[in-house]
N, C-alpha and C positions, 0 to 999 in steps of 0.2 A: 504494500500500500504506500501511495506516494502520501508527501507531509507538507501541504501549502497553509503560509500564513498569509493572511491578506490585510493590509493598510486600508482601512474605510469601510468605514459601516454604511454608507450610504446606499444609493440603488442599485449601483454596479457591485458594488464589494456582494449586497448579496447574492445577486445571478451569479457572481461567479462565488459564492460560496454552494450554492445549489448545484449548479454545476460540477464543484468539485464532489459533491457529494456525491450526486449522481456519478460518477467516474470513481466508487469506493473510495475517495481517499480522506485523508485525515485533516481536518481543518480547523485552525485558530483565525478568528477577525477579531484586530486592534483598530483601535480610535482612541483620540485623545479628547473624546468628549463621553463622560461617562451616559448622558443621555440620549446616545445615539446609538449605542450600544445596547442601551434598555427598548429602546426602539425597537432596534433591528431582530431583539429574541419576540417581542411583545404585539409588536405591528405588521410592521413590514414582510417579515417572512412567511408566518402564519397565516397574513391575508392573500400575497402573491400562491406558495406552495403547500396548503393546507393545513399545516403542523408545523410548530418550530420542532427543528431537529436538536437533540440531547448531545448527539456527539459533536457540537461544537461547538469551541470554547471561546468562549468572550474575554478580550483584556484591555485596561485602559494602556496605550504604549510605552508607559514606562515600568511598566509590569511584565510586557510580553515576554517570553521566552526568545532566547538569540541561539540560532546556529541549528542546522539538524537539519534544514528544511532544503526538498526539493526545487521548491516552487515557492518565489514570495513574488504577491500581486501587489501593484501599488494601484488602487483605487482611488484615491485622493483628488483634489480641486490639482489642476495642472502646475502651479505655480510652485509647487511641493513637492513634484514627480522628481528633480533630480537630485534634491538631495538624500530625498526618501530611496531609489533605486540606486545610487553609487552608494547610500549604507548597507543595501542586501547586496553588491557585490561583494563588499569589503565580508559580510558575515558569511561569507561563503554559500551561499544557492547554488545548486547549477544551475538552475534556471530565473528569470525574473519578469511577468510582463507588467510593461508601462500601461495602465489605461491613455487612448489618444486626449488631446492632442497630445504627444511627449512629453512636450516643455513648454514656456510662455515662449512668446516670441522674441523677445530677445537673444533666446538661446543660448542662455547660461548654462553652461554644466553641460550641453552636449556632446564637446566635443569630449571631454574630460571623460561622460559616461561612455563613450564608445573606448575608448582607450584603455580604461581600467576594467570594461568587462572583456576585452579582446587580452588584454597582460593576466587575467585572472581565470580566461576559458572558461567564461558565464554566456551562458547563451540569453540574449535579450531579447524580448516579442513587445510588439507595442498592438496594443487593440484595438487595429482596422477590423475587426470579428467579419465586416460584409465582405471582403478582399478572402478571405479563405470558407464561404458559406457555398452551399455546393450547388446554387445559380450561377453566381459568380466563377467558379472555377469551371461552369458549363461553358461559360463565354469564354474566357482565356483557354480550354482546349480550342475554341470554334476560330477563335483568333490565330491559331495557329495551324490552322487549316487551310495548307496549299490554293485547296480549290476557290478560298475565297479571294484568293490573287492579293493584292497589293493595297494595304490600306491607307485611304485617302484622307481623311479627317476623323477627331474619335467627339464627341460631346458626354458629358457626364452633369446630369445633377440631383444634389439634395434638398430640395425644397421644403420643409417642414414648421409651420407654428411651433413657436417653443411651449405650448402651453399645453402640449404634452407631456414634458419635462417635468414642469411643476403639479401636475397630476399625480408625477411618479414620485413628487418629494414635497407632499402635503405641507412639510412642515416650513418652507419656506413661502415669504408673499409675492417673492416677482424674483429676477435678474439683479435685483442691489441687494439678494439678501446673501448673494452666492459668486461665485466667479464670471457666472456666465454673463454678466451685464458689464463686462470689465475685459476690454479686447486686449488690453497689457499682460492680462491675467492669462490670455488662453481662449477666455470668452467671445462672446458675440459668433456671428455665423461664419467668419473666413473659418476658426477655433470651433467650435462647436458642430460643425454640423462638415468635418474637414474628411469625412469618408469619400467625397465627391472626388477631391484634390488625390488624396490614395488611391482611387479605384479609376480614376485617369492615369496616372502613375503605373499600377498595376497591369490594367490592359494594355499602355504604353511597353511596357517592360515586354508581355507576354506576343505582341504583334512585332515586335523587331523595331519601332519606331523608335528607341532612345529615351534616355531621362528629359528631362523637363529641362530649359536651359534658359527661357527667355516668358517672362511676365506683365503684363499690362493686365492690369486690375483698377475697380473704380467699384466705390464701397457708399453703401447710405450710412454714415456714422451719425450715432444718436446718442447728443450730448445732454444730459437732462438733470442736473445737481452734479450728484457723486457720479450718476450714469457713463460711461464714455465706451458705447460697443456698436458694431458694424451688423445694421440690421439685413443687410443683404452685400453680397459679396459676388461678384460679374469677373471674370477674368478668362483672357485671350492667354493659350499657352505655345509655346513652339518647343518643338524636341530638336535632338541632337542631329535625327533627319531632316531636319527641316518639313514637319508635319506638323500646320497648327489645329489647332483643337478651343473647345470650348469648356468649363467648365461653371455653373454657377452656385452656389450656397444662400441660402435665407432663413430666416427665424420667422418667417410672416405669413407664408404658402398656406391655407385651405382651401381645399384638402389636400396632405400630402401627395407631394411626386419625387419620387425617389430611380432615378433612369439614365441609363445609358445607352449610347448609339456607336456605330462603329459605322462607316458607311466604305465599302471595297470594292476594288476591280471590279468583282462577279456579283457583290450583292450588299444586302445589310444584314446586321445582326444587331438587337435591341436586348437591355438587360430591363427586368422590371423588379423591384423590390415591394413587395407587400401590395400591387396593383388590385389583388382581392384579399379578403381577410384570409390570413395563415397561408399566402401563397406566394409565391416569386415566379417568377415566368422569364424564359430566356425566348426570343424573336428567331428566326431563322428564316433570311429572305432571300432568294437565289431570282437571277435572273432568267426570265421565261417559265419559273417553275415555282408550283404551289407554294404559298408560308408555310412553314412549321413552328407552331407551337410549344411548348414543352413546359410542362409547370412541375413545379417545385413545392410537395406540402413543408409547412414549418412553425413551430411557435416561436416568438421571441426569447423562451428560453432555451429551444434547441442552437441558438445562435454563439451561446457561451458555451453548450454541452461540446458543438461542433469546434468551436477554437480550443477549448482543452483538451478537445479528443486529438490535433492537430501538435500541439504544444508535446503530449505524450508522447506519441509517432516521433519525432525528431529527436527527445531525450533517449530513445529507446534506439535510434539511431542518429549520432550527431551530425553521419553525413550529408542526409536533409537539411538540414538549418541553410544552407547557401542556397537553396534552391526556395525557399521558405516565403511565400508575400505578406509576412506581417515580420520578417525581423528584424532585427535594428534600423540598419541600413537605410531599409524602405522605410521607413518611419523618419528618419532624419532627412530622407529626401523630401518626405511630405512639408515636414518644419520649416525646410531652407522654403517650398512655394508660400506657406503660409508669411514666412518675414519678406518672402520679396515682394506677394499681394500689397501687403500693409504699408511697405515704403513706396509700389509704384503709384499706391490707390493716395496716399497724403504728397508726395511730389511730381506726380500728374505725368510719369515717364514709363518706359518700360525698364526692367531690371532684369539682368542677366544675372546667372548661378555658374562659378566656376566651382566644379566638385574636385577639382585638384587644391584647391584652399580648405579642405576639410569641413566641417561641421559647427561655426561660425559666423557670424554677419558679416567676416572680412570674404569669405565666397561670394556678395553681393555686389552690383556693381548698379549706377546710371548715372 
């Protein structure tokens, strides 16, 4: 039985405490707020998955237990992610995921995290969860699909009201009670709703088309008191082929659309997330010849079962991890689009990424 501790009581720290469960294994959730921890045995879980479970152990984090562990998840508001995850290098994990977005935008500690989990052979995942769900990996085979010839443009978006979010966390009253109304923080829609920017990246990766290298972006920034987050987030991208592409992100969309396009040589292929309840749908459009449909049943908690059961697979063999679309790497690449959005969308330019400068805003250029 594998031994995950997980950083945050909050919504995610329980899906994937459930998750871990579901995968037999052994699980500790810390928080440094004692009352979100009474939450999470008392509310939260036993409203989500019918019963709070017994085998797992609650601690405030200066209590937790250090070392032993498989698997330590960091849960936590972004802003926190790397000091929190270069201490579960240092405590020896072999494994660690980041919940997305990584890090704020600044990107503090990134390069640092890649460096000392790479000197310590920790293998790091950051939680793109839609980028390894098995719609998504239906399109990255299909992308890689000769017959579909030579791809011409890709589009990708997540369009979503945030006030789903706040659904899932009762206990807050809006975006200034939490990160997400705080674009410095990680928040707002470039941050928040930044699976678009990965799973362009990913189908980027998987069609031969190259990293992302060049950004022009243009943001509705909503400044309102304390308030300062990008309520919708527009950006034009070019890869290393010289393939541009579209990506968009919002906190405002109903009803959600959450969708991707690939448009090739021979035809299209469209990804759909959650277009019917509990369902994903991957497009398949060939030229001269019928659509094919193909759908995908799923719950939103099969969507953490599937990234653990993913994170397993690679521990069980490390030679996976390189091939892996949620690990480090790709996730740092996500980061660099998210700071180059955010300086092209406030100095009105586009922004180049030189990924031979590492994992820093000095990779940034305009």
């Amino acid at each position: 039985m594998k031994k995950v501790k997980i950083y945050g009581a909050g919504s995610i720290g329980n899906h994937l405490a459930q998750a871990s469960r579901r995968m037999d294994w052994s699980v500790d959730i810390c928080d440094i707020d004692h009352e979100a921890l009474n939450r999470t045995k008392n509310e939260i879980y036993p409203s989500r998955y019918d019963d709070w479970d017994n085998q797992i152990n609650l601690y405030n984090n200066d209590q937790a237990p250090v070392g032993g562990y498989d698997l330590i998840i960091i849960g936590t508001p972004p802003d926190s992610h790397m000091k929190l995850a270069r201490s579960a290098v240092r405590e020896g994990a072999k494994a660690v995921l980041v919940e997305k977005p990584l890090c704020s935008p600044d990107l503090n500690g990134a390069q640092e995290l890649f460096d000392e989990a790479r000197k310590a052979n920790c293998l790091v995942f950051v939680g793109y969860d839609h980028a390894i769900s098995k719609s998504a990996l239906k399109m990255s085979n299909s992308l890689q699909n000769e017959a579909m010839g030579e791809i011409y443009t890709l589009d990708v978006e997540f369009r979503e009201y945030w006030g789903g979010i706040f659904q899932a966390h009762p206990w807050l009253d809006g975006p200034s009670d939490s990160y997400l109304g705080y674009w410095e923080k990680g928040g707002g829609a470039c941050g928040e709703h930044s699976h678009a920017i990965n799973l362009f990246q990913c189908f980027a990766h998987e069609s031969g088309i190259g990293r992302v290298n060049e950004v022009s972006a243009s943001m509705d920034y909503i400044k309102e008191e304390a308030l300062n987050y990008d309520s919708i987030c527009l950006m034009n991208l070019k890869t290393e082929q010289n393939i541009i592409g579209r990506v968009v992100q919002d906190v405002i969309t109903k009803p959600t659309r959450k969708w991707a396009r690939a448009q090739c040589e021979n035809g299209y292929l469209e990804w759909f997330c959650g277009n019917k309840p509990g369902v994903d749908s991957v497009i398949y459009g060939k030229d001269n010849i019928e659509v094919k449909v193909e759908e995908i049943l799923k719950t939103r908690p099969d969507d953490f079962f599937q990234e653990l059961q993913h994170i397993s697979s690679v521990l069980e063999n490390n030679e996976l991890y390189n091939k892996s679309p949620i690990k480090l790497e790709r996730g740092l690449e996500t980061m660099l689009v998210i700071a180059a959005a955010h300086h092209s969308a406030q100095n009105n330019c586009p922004v180049t990424i030189d990924y031979s400068k590492g994992y820093s805003l000095k990779a940034l250029s305009f």
